[in-house]
C-alpha positions as CSV (number, residue, x, y, z in Angstrom):
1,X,96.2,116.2,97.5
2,X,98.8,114.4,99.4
3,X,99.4,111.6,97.1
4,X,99.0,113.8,93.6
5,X,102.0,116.1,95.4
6,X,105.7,114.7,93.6
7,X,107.1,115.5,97.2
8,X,107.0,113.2,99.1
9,X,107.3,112.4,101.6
10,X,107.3,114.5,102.1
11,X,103.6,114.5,101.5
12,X,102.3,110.9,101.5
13,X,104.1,110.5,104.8
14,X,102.1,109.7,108.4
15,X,103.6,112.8,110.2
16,X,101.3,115.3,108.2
17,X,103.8,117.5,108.6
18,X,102.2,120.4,106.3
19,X,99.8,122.7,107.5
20,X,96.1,122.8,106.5
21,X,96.0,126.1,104.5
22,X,99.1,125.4,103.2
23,X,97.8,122.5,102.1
24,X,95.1,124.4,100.5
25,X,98.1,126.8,98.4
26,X,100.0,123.7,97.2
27,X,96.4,122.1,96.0
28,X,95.6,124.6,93.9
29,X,99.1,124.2,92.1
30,X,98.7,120.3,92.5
31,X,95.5,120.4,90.5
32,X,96.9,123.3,88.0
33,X,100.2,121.2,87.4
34,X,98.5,118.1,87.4
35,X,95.9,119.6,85.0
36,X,99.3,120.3,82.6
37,X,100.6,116.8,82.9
38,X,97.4,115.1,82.3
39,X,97.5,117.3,79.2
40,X,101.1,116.9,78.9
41,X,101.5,113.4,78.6
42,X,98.2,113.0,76.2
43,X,100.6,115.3,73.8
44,X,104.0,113.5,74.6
45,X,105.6,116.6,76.2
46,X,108.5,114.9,77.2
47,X,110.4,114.8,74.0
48,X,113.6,112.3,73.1
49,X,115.4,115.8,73.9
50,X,114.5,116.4,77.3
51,X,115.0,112.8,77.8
52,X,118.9,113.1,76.7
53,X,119.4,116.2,78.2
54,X,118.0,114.9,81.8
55,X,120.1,112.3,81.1
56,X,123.8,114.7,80.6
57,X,122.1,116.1,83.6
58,X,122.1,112.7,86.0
59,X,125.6,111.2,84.2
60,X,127.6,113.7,86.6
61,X,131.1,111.3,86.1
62,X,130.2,111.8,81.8
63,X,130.8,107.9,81.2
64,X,127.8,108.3,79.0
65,X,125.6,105.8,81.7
66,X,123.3,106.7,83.9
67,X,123.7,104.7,87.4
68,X,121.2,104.2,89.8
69,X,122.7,106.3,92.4
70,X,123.2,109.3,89.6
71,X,119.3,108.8,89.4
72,X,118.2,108.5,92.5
73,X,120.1,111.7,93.7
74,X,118.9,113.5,90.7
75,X,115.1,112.7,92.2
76,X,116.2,113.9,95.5
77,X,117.1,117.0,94.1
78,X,114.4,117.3,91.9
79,X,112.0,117.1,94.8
80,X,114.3,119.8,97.1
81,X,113.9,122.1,94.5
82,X,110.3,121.4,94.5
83,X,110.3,122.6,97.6
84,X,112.2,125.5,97.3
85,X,109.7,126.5,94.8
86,X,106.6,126.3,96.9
87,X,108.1,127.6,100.3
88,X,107.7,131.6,99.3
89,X,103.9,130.7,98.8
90,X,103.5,128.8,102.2
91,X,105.1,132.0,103.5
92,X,103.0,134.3,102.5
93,X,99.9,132.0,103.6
94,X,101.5,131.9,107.6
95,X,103.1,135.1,107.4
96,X,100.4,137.2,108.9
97,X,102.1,140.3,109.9
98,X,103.7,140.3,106.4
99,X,107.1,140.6,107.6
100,X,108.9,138.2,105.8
101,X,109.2,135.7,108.5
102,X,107.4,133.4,110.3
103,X,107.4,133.1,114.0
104,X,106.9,130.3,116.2
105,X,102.9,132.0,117.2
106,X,102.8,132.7,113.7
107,X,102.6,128.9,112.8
108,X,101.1,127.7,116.4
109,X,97.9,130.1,115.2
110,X,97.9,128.7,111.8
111,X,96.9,125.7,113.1
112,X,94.6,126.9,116.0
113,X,92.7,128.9,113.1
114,X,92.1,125.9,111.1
115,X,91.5,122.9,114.3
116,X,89.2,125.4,115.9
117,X,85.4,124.7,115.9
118,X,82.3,124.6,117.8
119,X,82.9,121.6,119.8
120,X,84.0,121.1,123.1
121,X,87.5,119.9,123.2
122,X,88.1,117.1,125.4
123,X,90.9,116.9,127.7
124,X,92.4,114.0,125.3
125,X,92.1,116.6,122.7
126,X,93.8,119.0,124.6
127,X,96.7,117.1,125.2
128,X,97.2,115.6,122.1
129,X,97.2,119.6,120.6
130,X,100.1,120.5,123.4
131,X,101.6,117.4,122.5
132,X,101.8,118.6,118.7
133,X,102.6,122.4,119.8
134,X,105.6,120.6,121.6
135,X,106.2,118.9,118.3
136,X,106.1,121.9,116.1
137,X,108.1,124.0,118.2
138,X,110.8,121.4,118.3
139,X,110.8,121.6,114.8
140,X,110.8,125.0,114.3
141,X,113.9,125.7,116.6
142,X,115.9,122.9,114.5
143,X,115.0,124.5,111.2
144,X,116.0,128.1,112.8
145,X,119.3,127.9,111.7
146,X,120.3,131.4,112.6
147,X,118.2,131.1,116.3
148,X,116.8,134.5,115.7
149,X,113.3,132.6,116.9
150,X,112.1,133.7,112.9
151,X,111.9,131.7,109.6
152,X,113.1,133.1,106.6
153,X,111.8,131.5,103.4
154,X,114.5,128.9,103.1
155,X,114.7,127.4,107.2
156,X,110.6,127.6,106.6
157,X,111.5,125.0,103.6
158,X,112.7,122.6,106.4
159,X,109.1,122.7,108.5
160,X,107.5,121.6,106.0
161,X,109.9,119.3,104.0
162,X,111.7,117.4,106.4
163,X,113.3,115.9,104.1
164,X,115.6,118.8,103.5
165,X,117.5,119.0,106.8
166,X,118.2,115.7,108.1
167,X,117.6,117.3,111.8
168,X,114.0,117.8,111.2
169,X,113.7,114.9,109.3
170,X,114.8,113.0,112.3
171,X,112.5,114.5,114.6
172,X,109.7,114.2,112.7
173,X,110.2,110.1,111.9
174,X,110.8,109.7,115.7
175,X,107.5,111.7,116.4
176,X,105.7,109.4,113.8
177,X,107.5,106.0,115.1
178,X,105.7,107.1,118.6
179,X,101.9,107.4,117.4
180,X,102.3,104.2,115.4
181,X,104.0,102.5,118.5
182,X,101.7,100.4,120.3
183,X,104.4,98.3,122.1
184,X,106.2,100.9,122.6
185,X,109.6,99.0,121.5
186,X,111.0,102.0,119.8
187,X,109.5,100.4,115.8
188,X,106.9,99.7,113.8
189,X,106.1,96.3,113.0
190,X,103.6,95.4,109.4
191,X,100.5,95.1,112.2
192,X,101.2,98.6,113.5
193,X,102.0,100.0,109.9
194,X,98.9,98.8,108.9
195,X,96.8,100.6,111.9
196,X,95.5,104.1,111.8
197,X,95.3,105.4,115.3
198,X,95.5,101.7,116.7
199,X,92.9,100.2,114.5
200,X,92.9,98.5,111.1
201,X,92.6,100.5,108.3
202,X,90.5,99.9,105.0
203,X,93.6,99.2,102.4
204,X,92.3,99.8,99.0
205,X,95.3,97.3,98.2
206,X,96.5,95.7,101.5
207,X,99.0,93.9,99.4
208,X,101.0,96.7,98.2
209,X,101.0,98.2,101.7
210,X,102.8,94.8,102.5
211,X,104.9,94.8,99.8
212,X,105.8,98.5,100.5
213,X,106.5,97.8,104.4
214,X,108.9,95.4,102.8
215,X,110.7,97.4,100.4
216,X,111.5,100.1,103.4
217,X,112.3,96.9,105.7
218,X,116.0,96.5,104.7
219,X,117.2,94.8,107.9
220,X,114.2,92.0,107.1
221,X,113.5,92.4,111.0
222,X,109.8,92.4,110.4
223,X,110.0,96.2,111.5
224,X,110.7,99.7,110.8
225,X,113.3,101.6,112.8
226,X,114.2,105.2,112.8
227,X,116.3,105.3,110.3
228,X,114.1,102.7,107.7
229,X,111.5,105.4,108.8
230,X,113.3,108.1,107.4
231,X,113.0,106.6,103.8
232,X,109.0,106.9,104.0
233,X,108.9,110.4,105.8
234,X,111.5,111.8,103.3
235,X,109.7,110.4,100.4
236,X,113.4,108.5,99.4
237,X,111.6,105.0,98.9
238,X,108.6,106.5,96.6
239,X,111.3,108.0,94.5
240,X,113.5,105.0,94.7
241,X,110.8,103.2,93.5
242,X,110.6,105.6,90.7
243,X,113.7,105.3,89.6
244,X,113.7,101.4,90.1
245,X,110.7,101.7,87.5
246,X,112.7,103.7,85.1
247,X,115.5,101.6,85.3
248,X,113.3,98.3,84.6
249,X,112.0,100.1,81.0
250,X,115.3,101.2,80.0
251,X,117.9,99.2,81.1
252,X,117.7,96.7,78.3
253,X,120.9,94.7,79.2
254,X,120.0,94.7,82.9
255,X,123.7,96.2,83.7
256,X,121.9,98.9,86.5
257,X,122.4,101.8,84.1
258,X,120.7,103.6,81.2
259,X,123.0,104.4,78.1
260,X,121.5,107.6,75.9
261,X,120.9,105.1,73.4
262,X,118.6,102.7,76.0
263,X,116.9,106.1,76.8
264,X,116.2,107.1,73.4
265,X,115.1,103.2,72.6
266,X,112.3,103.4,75.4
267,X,111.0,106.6,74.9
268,X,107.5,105.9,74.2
269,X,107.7,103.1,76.4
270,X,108.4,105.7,79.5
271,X,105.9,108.3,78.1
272,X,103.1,105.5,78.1
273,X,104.3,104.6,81.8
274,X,103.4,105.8,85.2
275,X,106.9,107.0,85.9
276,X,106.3,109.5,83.2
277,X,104.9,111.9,85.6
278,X,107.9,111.3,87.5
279,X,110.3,112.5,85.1
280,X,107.8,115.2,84.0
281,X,108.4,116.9,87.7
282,X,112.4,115.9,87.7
283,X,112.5,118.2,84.4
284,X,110.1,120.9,85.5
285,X,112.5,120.7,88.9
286,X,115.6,120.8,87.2
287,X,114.0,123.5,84.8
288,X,115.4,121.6,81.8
């Protein structure tokens, strides 16, 4: 669910920063939109138009080429309004006195309702569940912009996709820098990347983990501060490899931007691609 989720961070991040039964709601529209697009792309759905008008869509200065940067912000937007779009359904999962908000209990019992179960809890477990209350409440009083202690549909965006205020989002990578921290030096180095909960995970491709760790390592230090963090939590470095992909199928003269004419040339190219489901969420997003 995490990974089929165009979000991204928001969702294929290590915080886990969505809820369980909201994880539930967005998987039944994961498999229902992913059921489309499977169908979608067998069928070509993304047509030469949609292509050129996504295209008058990310050339904001008009010069008639597409930049990276004009790209890369159209993904970012493209994945806010995603979430935009599934916030009033989170809501009405957490919401359980139906009052249009959510309050801080509201979303503390969400999760108690879920964790609970027969077993004894040991008193690691209960401190690593205050430690997380601790966590969720500081996020919820960032995302309350107003400070009425309540979440309306939009600050309940922010819970749950960090990547939309950059408060949260800061929060949340320095919450995730900590668990992954062994050394406790303040960053993640590729051996502590490569852990889950301080041992070595089974990598069904420990290369590409390597070569991702890289890509978001873009002091070379050989680790991942807060900030180089940011970029995996927000999702930014899955849809900058995205765009990186769209850009090495288009950009026939290697200039670092994609004429209407480059787009048109590689359009079966991009609908044979994987970044196809990329764009197919960027136009559903942008509603275009």
């Amino acid at each position: 669910v995490l990974i089929c989720l165009d979000h991204p961070e928001s969702m294929a991040t290590p915080s886990r920063a969505i809820f369980p039964f909201a994880v539930l709601f967005l998987a039944v529209r994961c498999f229902d939109e992913d059921s489309d697009r499977a169908g979608a792309s067998r069928t070509n759905a993304v047509s030469v138009e949609q292509l050129l008008d996504m295209h008058s869509k990310i050339d904001e200065d008009g010069n008639g080429r597409a930049s990276l940067e004009e790209i890369l912000a159209f993904s970012i937007a493209a994945q806010h309004a995603s979430a935009k779009k599934d916030a009033p359904g989170i809501l009405e999962v957490i919401d359980t006195n139906m009052d249009g908000h959510v309050s801080l209990d509201e979303v503390l019992d969400h999760r108690e309702n879920w964790e609970t179960d027969d077993e004894a809890e040991s008193e690691e477990d209960i401190a690593a569940k205050k430690l997380q209350h601790e966590h969720e409440a500081v996020k919820f009083a960032l995302a309350d912009g107003n400070g009425d202690g309540l979440l309306d549909v939009d600050e309940l965006t922010h819970v749950f996709y960090p990547q939309t205020n950059a408060r949260v989002l800061r929060v949340v990578a320095e919450n995730s820098i900590l668990q992954k921290d062994r050394d406790g030096d303040g960053e993640v180095s590729l051996d502590e990347f490569l852990e889950e909960n301080g041992e070595e995970k089974i990598h069904h491709n420990p290369e590409q983990e390597k070569k991702h760790f890289s890509s978001l390592d873009k002091n070379a230090d050989g680790k991942l501060n807060v900030e180089e963090w940011e970029a995996l939590e927000s999702g930014f470095s899955y849809a900058e490899a995205s765009v990186q992909s769209l850009l090495e199928i288009c950009d026939r003269n290697k200039d670092s931007h994609i004429t209407v004419e480059e787009l048109k040339d590689a359009h079966a190219e991009v609908t044979g691609n994987d970044v196809h489901d990329h764009i197919l969420n960027w136009i559903e997003s942008h509603e275009l």
